[in-house]
C-alpha positions as CSV (number, residue, x, y, z in Angstrom):
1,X,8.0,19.9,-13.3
2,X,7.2,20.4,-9.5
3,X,10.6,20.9,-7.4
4,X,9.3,17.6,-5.1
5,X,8.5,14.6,-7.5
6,X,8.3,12.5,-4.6
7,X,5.9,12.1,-2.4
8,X,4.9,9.5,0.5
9,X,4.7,6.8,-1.6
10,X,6.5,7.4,-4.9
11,X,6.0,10.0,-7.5
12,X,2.0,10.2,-8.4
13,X,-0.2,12.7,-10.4
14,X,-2.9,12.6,-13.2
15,X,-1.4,10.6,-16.4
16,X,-0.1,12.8,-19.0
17,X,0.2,16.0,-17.0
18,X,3.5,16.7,-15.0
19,X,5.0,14.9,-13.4
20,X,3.5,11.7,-15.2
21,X,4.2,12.7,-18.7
22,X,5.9,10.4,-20.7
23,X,9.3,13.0,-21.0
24,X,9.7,13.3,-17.0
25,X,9.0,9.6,-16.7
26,X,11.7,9.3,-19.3
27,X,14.0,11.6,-17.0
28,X,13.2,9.8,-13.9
29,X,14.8,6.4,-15.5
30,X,17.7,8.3,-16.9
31,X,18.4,8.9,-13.2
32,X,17.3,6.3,-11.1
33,X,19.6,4.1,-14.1
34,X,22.8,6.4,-13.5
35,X,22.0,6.1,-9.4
36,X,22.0,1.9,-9.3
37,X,24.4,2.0,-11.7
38,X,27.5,0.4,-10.3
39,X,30.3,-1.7,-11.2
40,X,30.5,-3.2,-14.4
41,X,27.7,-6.0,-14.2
42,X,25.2,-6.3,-16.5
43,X,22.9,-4.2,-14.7
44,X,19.0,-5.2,-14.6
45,X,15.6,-3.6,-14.2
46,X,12.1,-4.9,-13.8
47,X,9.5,-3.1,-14.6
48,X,5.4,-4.0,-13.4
49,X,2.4,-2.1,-13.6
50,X,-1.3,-2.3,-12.8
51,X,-4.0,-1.8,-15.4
52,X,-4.4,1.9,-15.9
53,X,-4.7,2.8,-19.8
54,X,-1.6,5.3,-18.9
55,X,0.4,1.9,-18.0
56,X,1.0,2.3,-22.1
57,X,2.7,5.4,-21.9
58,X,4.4,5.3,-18.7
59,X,6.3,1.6,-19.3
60,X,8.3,2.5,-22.9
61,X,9.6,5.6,-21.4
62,X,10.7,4.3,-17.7
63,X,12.1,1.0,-20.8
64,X,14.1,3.5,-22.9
65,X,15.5,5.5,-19.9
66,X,16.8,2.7,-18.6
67,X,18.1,1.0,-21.8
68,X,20.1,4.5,-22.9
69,X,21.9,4.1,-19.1
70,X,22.8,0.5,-20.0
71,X,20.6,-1.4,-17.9
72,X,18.5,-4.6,-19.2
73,X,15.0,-4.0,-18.9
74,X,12.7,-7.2,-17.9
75,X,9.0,-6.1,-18.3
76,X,6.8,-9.1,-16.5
77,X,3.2,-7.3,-16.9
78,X,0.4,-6.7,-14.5
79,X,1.2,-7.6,-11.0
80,X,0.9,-6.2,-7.4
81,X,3.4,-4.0,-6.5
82,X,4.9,-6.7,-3.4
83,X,5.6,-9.5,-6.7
84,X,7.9,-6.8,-7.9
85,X,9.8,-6.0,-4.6
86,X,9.8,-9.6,-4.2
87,X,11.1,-10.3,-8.1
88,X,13.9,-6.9,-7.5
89,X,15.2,-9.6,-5.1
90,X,15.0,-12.8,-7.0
91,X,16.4,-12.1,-9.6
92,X,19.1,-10.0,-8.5
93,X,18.0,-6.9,-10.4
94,X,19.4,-3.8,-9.5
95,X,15.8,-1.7,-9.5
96,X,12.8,-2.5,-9.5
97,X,9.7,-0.2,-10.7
98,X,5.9,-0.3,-10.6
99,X,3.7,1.3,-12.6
100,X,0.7,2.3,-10.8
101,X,-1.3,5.0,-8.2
102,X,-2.8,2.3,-6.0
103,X,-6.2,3.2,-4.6
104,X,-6.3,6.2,-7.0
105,X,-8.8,6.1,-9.9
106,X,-7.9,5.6,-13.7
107,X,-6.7,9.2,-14.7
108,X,-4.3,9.3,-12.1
109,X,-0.7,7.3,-12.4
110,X,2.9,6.7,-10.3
111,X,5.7,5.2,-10.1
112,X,7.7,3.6,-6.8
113,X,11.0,2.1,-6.7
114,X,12.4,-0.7,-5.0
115,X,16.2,-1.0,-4.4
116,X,18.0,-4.2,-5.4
117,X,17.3,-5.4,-1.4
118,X,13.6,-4.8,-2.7
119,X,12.7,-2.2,0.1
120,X,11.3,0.9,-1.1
121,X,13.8,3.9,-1.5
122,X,14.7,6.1,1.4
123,X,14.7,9.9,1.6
124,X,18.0,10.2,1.0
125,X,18.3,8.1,-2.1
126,X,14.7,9.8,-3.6
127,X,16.7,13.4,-3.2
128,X,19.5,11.9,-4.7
129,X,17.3,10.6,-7.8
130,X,15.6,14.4,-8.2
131,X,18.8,16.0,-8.7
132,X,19.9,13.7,-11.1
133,X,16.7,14.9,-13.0
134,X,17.0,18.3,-12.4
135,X,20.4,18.3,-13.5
136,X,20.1,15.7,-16.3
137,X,22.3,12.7,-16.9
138,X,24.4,14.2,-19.6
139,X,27.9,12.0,-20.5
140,X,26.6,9.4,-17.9
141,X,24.2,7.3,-21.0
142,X,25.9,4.2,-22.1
143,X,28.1,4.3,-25.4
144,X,26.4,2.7,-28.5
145,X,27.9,-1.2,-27.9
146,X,26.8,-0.4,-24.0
147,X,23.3,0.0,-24.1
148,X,20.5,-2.6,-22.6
149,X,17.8,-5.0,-23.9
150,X,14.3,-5.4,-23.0
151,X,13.2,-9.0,-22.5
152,X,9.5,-10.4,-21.3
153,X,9.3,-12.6,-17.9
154,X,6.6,-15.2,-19.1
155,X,6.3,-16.7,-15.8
156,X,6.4,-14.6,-13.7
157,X,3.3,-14.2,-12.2
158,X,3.6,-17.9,-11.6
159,X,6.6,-16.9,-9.8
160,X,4.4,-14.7,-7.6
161,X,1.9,-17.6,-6.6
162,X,3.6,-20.0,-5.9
163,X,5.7,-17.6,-3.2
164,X,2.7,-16.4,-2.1
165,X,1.4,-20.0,-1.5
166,X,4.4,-20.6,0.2
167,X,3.8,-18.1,3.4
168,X,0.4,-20.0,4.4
169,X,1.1,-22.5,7.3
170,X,2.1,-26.1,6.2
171,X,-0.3,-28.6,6.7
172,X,-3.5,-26.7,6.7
173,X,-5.7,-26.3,3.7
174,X,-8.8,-23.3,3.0
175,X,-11.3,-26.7,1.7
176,X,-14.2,-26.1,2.3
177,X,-14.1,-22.3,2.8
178,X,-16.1,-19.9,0.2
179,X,-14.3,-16.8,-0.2
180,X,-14.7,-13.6,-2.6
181,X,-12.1,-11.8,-3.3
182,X,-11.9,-8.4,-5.0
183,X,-9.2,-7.1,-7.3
184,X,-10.2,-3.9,-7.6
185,X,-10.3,-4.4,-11.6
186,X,-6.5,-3.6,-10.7
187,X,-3.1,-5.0,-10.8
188,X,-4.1,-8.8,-8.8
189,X,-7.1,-9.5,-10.9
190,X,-5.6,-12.9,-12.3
191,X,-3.0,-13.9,-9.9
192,X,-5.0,-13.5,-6.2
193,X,-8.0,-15.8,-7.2
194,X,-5.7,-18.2,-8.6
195,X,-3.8,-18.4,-5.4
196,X,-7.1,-19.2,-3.6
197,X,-7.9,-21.7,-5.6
198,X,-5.3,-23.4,-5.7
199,X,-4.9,-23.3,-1.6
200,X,-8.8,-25.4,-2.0
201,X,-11.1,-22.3,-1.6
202,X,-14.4,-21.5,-3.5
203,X,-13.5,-19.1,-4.8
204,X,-16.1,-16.0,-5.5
205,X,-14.4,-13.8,-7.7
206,X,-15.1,-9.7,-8.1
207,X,-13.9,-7.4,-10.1
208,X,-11.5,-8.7,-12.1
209,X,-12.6,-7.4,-15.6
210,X,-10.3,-4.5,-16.4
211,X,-10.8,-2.0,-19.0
212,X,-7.7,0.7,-18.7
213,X,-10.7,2.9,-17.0
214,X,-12.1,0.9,-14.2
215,X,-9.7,0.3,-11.8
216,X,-10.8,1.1,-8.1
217,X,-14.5,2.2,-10.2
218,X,-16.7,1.6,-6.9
219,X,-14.5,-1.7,-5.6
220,X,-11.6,-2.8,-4.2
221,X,-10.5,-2.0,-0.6
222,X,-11.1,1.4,-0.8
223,X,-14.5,0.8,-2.0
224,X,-15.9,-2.2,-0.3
225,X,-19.4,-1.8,-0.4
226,X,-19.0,-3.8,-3.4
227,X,-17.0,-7.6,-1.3
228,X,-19.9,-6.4,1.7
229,X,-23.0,-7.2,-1.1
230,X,-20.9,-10.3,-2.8
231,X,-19.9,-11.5,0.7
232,X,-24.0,-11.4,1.3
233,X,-25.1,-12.4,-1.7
234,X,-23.0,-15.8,-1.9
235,X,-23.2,-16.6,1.2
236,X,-19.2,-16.6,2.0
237,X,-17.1,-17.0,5.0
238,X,-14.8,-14.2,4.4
239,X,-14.9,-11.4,2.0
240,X,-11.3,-10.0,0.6
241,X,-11.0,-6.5,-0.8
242,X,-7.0,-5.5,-2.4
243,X,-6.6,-1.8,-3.8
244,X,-5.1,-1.4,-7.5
245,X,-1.8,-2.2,-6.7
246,X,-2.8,-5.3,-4.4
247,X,-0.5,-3.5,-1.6
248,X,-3.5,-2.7,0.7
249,X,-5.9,-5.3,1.7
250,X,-9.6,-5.1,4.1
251,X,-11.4,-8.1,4.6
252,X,-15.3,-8.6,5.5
253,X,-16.6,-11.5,8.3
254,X,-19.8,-13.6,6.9
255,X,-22.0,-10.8,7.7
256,X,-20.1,-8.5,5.7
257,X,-19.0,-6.5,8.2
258,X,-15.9,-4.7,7.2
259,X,-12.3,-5.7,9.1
260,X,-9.8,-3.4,9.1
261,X,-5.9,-3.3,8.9
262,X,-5.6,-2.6,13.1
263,X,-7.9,-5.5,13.6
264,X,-5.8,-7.7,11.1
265,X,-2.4,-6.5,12.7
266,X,-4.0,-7.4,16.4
267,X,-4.9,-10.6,15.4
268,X,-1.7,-11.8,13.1
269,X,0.5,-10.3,16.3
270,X,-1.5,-12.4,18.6
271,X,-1.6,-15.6,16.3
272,X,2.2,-14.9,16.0
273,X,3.3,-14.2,19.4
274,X,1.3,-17.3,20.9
275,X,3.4,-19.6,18.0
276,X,6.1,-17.7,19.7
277,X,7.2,-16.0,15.9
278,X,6.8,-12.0,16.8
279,X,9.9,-10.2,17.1
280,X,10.4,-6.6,18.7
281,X,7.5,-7.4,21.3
282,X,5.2,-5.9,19.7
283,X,3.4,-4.0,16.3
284,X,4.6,-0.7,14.3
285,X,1.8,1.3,12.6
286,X,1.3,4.9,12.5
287,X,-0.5,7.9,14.2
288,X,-3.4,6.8,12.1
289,X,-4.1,3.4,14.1
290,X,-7.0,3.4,16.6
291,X,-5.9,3.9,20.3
292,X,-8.0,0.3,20.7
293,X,-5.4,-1.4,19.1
294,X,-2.7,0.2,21.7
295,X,-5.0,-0.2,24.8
296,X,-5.3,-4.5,23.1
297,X,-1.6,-5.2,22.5
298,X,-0.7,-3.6,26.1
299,X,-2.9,-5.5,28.1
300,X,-1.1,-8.6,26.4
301,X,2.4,-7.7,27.4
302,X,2.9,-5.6,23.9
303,X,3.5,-2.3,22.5
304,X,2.3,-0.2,19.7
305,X,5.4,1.5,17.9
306,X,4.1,4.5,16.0
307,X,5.0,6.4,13.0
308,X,4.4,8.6,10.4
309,X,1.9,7.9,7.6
310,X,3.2,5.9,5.2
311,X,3.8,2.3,4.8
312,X,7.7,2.6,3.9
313,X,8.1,4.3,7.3
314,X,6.7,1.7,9.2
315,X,9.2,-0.9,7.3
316,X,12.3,1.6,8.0
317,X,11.0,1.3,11.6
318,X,10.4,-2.5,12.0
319,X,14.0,-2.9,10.3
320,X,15.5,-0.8,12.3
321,X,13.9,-2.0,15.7
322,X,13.7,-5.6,15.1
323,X,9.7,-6.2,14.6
324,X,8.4,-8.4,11.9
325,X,4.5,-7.1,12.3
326,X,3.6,-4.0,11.1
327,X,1.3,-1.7,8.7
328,X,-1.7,0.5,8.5
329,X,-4.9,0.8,9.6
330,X,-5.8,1.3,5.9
331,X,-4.7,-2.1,5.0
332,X,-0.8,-1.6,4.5
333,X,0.2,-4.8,6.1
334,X,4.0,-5.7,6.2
335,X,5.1,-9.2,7.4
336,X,9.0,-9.0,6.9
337,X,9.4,-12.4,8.0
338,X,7.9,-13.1,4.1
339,X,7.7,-9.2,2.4
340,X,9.7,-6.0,2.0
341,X,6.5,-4.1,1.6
342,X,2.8,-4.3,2.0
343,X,0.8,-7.1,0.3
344,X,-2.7,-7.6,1.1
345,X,-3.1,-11.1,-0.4
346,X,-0.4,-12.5,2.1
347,X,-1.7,-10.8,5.1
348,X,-5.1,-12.1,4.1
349,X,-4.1,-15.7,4.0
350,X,-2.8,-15.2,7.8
351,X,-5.9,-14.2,8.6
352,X,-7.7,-17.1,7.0
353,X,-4.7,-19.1,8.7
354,X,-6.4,-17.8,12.0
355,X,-9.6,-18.9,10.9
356,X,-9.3,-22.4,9.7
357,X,-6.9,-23.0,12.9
358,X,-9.5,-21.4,15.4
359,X,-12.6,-23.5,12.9
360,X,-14.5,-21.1,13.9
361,X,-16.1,-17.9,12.1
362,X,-14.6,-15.1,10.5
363,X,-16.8,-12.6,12.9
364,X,-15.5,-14.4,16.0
365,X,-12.1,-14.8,15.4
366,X,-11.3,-11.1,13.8
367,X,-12.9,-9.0,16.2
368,X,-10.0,-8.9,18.1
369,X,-10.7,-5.8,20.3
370,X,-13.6,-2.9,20.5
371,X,-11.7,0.4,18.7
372,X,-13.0,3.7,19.6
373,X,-15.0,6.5,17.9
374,X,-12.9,7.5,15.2
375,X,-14.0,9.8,12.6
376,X,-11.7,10.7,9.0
377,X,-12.8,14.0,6.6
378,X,-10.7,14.8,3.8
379,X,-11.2,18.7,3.1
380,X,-9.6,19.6,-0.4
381,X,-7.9,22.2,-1.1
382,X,-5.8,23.7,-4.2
383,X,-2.5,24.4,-2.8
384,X,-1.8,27.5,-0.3
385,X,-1.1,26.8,3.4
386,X,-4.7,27.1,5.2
387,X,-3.1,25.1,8.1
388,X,-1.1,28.5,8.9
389,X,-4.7,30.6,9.1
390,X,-5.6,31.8,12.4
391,X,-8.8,30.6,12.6
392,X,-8.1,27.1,11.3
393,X,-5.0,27.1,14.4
394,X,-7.7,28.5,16.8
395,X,-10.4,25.5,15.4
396,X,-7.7,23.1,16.1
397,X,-6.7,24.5,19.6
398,X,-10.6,24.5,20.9
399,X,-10.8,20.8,19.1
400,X,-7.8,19.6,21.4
401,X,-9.3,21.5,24.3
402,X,-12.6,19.4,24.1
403,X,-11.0,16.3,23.7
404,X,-8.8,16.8,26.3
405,X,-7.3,13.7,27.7
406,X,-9.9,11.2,26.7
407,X,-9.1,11.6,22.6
408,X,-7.0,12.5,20.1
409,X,-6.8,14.9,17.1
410,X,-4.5,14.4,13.2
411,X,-4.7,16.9,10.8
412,X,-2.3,16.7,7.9
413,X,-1.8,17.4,4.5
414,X,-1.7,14.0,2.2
415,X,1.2,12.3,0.5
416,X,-0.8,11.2,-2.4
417,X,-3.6,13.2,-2.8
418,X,-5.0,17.4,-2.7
419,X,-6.3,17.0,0.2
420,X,-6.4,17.8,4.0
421,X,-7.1,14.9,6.2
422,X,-8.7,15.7,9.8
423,X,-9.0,12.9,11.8
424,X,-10.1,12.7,15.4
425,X,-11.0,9.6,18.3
426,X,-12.4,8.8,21.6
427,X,-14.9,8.1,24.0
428,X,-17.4,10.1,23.0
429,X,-18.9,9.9,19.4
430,X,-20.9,12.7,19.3
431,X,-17.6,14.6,20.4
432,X,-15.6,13.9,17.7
433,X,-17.9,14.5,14.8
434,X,-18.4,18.3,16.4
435,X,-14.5,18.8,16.4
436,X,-13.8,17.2,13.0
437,X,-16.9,19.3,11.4
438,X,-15.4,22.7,12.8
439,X,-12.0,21.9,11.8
440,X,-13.0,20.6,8.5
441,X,-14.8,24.1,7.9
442,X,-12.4,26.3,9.2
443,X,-10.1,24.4,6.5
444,X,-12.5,25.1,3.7
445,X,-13.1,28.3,4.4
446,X,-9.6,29.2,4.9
447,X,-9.0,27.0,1.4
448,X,-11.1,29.5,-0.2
C-alpha cells in the first residue's frame, strides 16, 4: 500500500492492484466508518458507482467495511458522482462514496467521498482517514447486535432527475431543440437522456451501451471526436459530451465545434450576473483556465479567482469567498447555488438555458470571448523527480524567458494520472509549441 492513498480527487489506481484491491478498499471503509462515526444514530452510507467491471469488486468490500463499523449501507447503482453528493445530503447519510476513476479507462478504478454536508473531504479529514488505515480499526467495529444492513434505493435515480430538472429556469422549455448527448458508456448513460427528454428535446443519444470495458473507449468528454461526428451527422443544435462519472461536461455548437469549460463558466457568469444571481463578483477556476477568460470577465466589472488543479479546491474557495460560479477548463463546473461538486449535466442545461433565452444558435451565443494559444503535453514518467534535473529547471527557465510577459508557463505533476503535464499560452502560437516541445523533452529524457 503507497504511504499517500489520496490524491487530487480521491484514491485512484488500476483495479485489483494496490491501492484498489478489494482488502485496502475494505480498510478504507473500516476507517472512513470509524471517522463519521458519531453519536449514537443509526449511522448511514450510500454507496454509487459507474460501470467499470471492477465496480463488482470494489462495492461489497467498501459494503462490508462499513457494515462491520455499524453503519447501514444504501447501495442505489450507477449514477454520476454529483446524484451521490446530492443523495449524502437528502437523505441525511453520514458518507457518501462513489465508485469510479472518471475520465480514466476501464482497468483503472477510485473511490471519493463526500461528507454528510455532501462536499468532498478536505485535507485534513483524508489524513485523518489514512491513519486510521494504516493503523487499523482494531476494538472500534461494532459488537455482533451493532452491526449495519445493506438496503437497495429503487428510485433513486428518479431522485436524481427530477432535481436535476429542477435547476433549469421555470417557464422555458428545450421543444424543438435536437440535442446529442454522450455518456461516455459511463455512470449517466440512462439518467442524462432521460432528463432531456423529458425537458422536450430530441434527443440524439451516444454511447450509452456499457459493457464493464468500454467506458470513456473513444467518447465522452475527454474524447469528443465522437458528439463532434453525431452532432454532424444528425444535424443537432448542441452536442453534450459527460466523462464516466458525469462530473465533467464539454459541449459542441451545430458545427461541432468543441466548447469548453472557460467558455461555459464565461457565459453562465454572464447569464447570471445580468439576472443579477452571481455572488463573489466574479468566477473561481484554476491556473489551468485560459488568460481569455480573465482578460473577458475583467472587462465586465469581474474577477477570475484562481486555484490549484482540482475541482474540490475551487469549491473550498467559492465557499469560503462567497462565489456561486466556478470549475475548470476541463469541464469541472460547480454551481453551488444547485451542487456541492461538479456536474456536467446541470451546467449543460444552463447553457442550453442561454440558448433557448438568446433563440439564437449554439455557435453565437457560446463563443463568449477569443482564448489565446494554449498548448497541453502530458510527458509520462515512472516515478523519480525529473522536475529536480538541471536541464529540465534550465528548459523551464529559457521557456519563461521567451515568453516573457506576453504568456504563461504550468508544469506539474498529475493528481490522477503518471504523468507530467506541461502547459504553456499566449500571443504567439508558434511560441508556445517551441517551449512546450523543449520542456516536454527535457522531461523525457530526464524520465529516462
Amino acid at each position: 500500500m503507497p504511504d499517500r492513498l489520496f490524491g487530487t480527487d480521491g484514491i485512484r489506481g488500476t483495479a485489483n492492484a494496490e491501492p484498489m484491491t478489494a482488502e485496502t478498499v475494505l480498510r478504507v471503509a473500516l476507517a472512513a466508518g470509524l471517522h463519521f462515526r458519531r453519536g449514537d444514530h443509526r449511522h448511514l452510507a450510500i454507496i454509487s458507482k459507474d460501470t467499470r467491471l471492477s465496480g463488482y469488486m470494489l462495492e461489497p468490500a467498501l459494503t462490508a467495511g462499513f457494515i462491520a463499523m455499524g453503519m447501514d449501507v444504501v447501495l442505489v447503482g450507477p449514477l454520476p458522482t454529483p446524484a451521490v453528493a446530492m443523495l449524502t445530503r437528502s437523505l441525511r447519510a453520514d458518507l457518501g462514496v462513489m465508485i469510479s476513476a472518471s475520465h480514466n479507462p476501464y482497468q483503472d478504478n477510485g473511490i471519493k467521498l463526500f461528507g454528510p454536508d455532501g462536499y468532498k473531504l478536505s485535507d485534513e479529514i483524508e489524513s485523518e482517514i489514512e491513519a486510521h488505515v494504516k493503523n487499523g480499526v482494531g476494538q472500534h467495529v461494532a459488537a455482533p447486535d451493532r452491526l449495519g444492513r445493506a438496503t437497495r434505493l429503487d428510485d433513486a435515480a428518479g431522485r436524481y432527475i427530477e432535481f436535476v430538472k429542477s435547476t433549469f429556469p421555470p417557464g422555458l422549455r428545450l421543444d424543438g431543440l435536437k440535442v446529442v448527448i454522450d455518456c461516455a458508456n459511463g455512470a449517466a448513460y440512462k439518467v442524462a437522456p432521460t432528463v432531456l427528454w423529458e425537458l422536450g428535446a430530441e434527443v440524439v443519444p451516444v454511447a450509452v451501451d456499457p459493457d464493464g470495458f468500454n467506458i470513456n473507449k473513444l467518447c465522452g468528454a475527454t474524447s469528443p471526436d465522437a458528439l463532434r461526428h453525431a452532432v454532424a451527422h444528425m444535424g443537432a443544435d448542441l452536442g453534450i459530451a459527460l466523462d464516466g462519472d458525469a462530473d465533467r461536461v464539454i459541449l459542441a455548437d451545430e458545427h461541432g465545434e468543441l466548447i469548453d469549460g472557460d467558455q461555459v463558466m464565461a457565459l453562465t457568469a454572464d447569464f447570471w450576473q445580468r439576472a443579477n444571481r452571481l455572488k463573489g463578483r466574479g468566477v473561481v477556476s484554476t491556473v489551468m483556465s485560459n488568460l481569455g477568460l480573465e482578460r473577458y470577465l475583467q472587462e465586465h466589472g469581474l474577477k477570475l479567482a484562481r486555484t490549484q488543479v482540482g475541482d474540490r479546491y475551487v469549491v473550498e474557495h467559492m465557499r469560503a469567498n462567497g462565489y456561486n460560479v466556478g470549475g475548470e477548463q476541463s469541464g469541472h463546473i460547480v454551481l453551488s447555488d444547485y451542487t456541492t461538486t461538479g456536474d456536467g449535466l446541470i451546467a449543460a442545461l444552463q447553457t442550453l438555458a442561454v440558448i433557448v433565452e438568446a433563440q439564437r444558435p449554439a455557435s453565437e451565443v457560446c463563443r463568449v470571448f477569443e482564448p489565446l494559444p494554449q498548448l497541453l503535453k502530458n510527458v509520462p514518467y515512472n516515478g523519480g523527480a525529473p522536475l529536480e534535473s538541471k536541464s529540465v529547471c534550465a528548459a523551464i527557465a529559457a521557456g519563461e524567458g521567451r515568453l516573457g510577459d506576453k504568456g504563461r508557463l504550468l508544469i506539474r505533476p498529475s493528481g490522477t494520472e503518471p504523468v507530467i503535464r506541461v502547459m504553456a499560452e499566449g500571443e504567439d502560437e508558434a511560441l508556445i509549441g517551441q517551449v512546450v516541445d523543449s520542456i516536454a523533452d527535457a522531461i523525457s529524457q530526464a524520465a529516462g
